[in-house]
N, C-alpha and C positions, 0 to 999 in steps of 0.2 A: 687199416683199410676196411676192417670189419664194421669199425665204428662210423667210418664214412658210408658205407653203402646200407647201414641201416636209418642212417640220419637221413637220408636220399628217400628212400622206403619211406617212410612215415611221413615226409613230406608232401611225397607224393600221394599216399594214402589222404593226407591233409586238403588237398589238390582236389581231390576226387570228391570229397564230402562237401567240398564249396563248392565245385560244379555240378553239384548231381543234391540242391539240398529237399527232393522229394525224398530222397533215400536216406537221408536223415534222418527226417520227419517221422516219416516209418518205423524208425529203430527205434526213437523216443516213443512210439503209440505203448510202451510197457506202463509206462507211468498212468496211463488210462486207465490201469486197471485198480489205481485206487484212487474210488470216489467215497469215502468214508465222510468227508464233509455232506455228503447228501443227505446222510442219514444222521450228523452230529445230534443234533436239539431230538432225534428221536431216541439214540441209545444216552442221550444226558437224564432224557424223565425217565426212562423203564429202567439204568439205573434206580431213581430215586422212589422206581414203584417197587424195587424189588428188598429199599432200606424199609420204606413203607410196611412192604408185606412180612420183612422179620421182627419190626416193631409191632404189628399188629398179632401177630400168632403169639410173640411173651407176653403180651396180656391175656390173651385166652387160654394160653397157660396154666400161668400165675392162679388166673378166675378159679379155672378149672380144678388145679389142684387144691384151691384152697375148700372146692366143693366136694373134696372125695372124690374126687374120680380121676386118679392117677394116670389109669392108661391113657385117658385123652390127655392128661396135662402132658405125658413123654411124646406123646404123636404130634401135640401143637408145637413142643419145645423143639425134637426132629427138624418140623417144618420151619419152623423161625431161622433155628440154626443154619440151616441151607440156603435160606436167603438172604442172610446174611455173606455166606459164601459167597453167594452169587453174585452177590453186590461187589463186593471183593474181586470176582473174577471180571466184570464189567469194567471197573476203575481201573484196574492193571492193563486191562484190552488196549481201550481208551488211550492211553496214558502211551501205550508203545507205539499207537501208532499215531501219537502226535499231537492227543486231542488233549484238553482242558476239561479236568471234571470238578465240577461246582454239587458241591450236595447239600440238598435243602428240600423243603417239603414242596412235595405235588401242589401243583396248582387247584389240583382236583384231586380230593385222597379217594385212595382207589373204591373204599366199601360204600362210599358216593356216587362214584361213575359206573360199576361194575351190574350187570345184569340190567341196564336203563333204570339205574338207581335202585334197584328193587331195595334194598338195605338204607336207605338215606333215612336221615331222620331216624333209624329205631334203634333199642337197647341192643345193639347187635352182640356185646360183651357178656351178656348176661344170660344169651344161649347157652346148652349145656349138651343137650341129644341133638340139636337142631344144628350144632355148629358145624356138625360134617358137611349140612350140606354148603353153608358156607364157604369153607374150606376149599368143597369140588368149584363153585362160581369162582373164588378168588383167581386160583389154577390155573381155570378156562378163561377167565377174561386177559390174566397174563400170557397166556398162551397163546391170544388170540393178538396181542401185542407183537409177539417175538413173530410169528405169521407174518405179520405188515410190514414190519421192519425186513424181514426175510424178501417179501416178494418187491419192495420197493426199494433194496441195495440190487437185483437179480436182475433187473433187466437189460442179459446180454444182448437182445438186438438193438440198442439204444446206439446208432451210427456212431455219435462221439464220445461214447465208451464214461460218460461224466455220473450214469447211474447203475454203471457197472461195478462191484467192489466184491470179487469168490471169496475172499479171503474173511470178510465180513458176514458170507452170507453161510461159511464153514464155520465159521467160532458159531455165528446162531443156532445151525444145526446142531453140531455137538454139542454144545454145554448146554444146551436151553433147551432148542424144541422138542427133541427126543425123551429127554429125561422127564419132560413137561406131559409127556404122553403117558409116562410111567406111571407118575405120579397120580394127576387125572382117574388113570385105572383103577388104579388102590384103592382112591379117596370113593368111588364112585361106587365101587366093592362093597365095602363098607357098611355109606349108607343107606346102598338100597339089600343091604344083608340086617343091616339093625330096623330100618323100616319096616322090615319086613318079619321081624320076630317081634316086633312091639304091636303089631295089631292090638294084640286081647290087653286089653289098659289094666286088667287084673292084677297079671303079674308084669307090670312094666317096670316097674323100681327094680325088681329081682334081674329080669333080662338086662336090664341096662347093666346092673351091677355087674355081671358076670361077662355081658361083652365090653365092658372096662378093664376087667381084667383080662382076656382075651389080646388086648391091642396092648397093655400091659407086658404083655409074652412077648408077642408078633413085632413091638416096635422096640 
């Protein structure tokens, strides 16, 4: 008897959902909240700016440490490391919620596009004291990335809900933009603290030396 009057039930619940299919439609509006195709082709490249950016810091590295100056070759290596991470943490995102990731080089490598090309064309590897500030531009232009992607998955007034995606604009906040502000600071620290004890060209080899070993410590 139980099994009849629940079979009657759901029928009738059945009943209801084809007569009334506004109220359907309604209960489906969840699935609106993920528009992550919006933003595909945008989290496909900043991945691949972010293998980019761990590739490019183990050469400056590598540079570096082969020039003496240890601290910055662990601050570069640091930073490589993490974006390599990071990349990692992208491809996993990606990947759960559905998407296809293709990893291959920038259309545009970043030490190209970044600052209205300030960096194109030059020995940019072969900086030494100069590469902090490097460093702070790479940072900021990726962060200036995670930004855009951020405000253009976020627009919840969007009526049909297709460039709306929290969930996508939560993974950017945590893992990206916050820690991008962090970082930023440090790098920013830094250079305008080494700048600023290199004035007197006297003794610039000795300050360098010593705030090499400094970030030596600190990283």
């Amino acid at each position: 008897m139980k099994f009849i009057l629940g079979t009657v039930a759901l029928l009738a619940g059945l009943g209801v959902v084809q007569n009334n299919p506004t109220r359907f439609k309604k209960s489906s509006s969840i699935g609106q909240f993920s528009a992550i195709n919006y933003v595909q082709d945008d989290l496909q490249a900043f991945t691949n700016q972010q293998l980019d950016k761990s590739f490019d810091f183990l050469v400056l590295s590598a540079k570096l440490g082969r020039a003496t100056r240890p601290g910055f070759q662990k601050l570069y290596r640091k930073i490589s490391d993490q974006a390599w991470k990071d990349t990692a943490k992208l491809i996993k995102y990606q990947s759960k919620r559905g998407l296809s990731v293709q990893i291959n080089a920038p259309k545009d490598k970043v030490l190209n596009t970044m600052n209205n090309g300030k960096y194109k064309n030059q020995p940019v590897f072969d900086f030494r004291e100069e590469s902090l500030e490097l460093a702070v531009d790479y940072d900021q232009f990726l962060a200036e990335e995670s930004h855009r992607i951020h405000r253009k998955i976020s627009q919840a007034q969007d009526s049909e809900g297709s460039r709306y995606d929290p969930d996508v604009a939560h993974f950017l906040d945590e893992q990206f933009i916050q820690p991008q502000s962090d970082t930023i600071r440090k790098l920013a620290g830094y250079f305008y603290k080494l700048r600023r004890i290199t004035d007197d060209t006297l003794i610039k080899r000795l300050v360098i030396h010593s705030f090499d070993d400094y970030l030596k410590k600190v990283e």
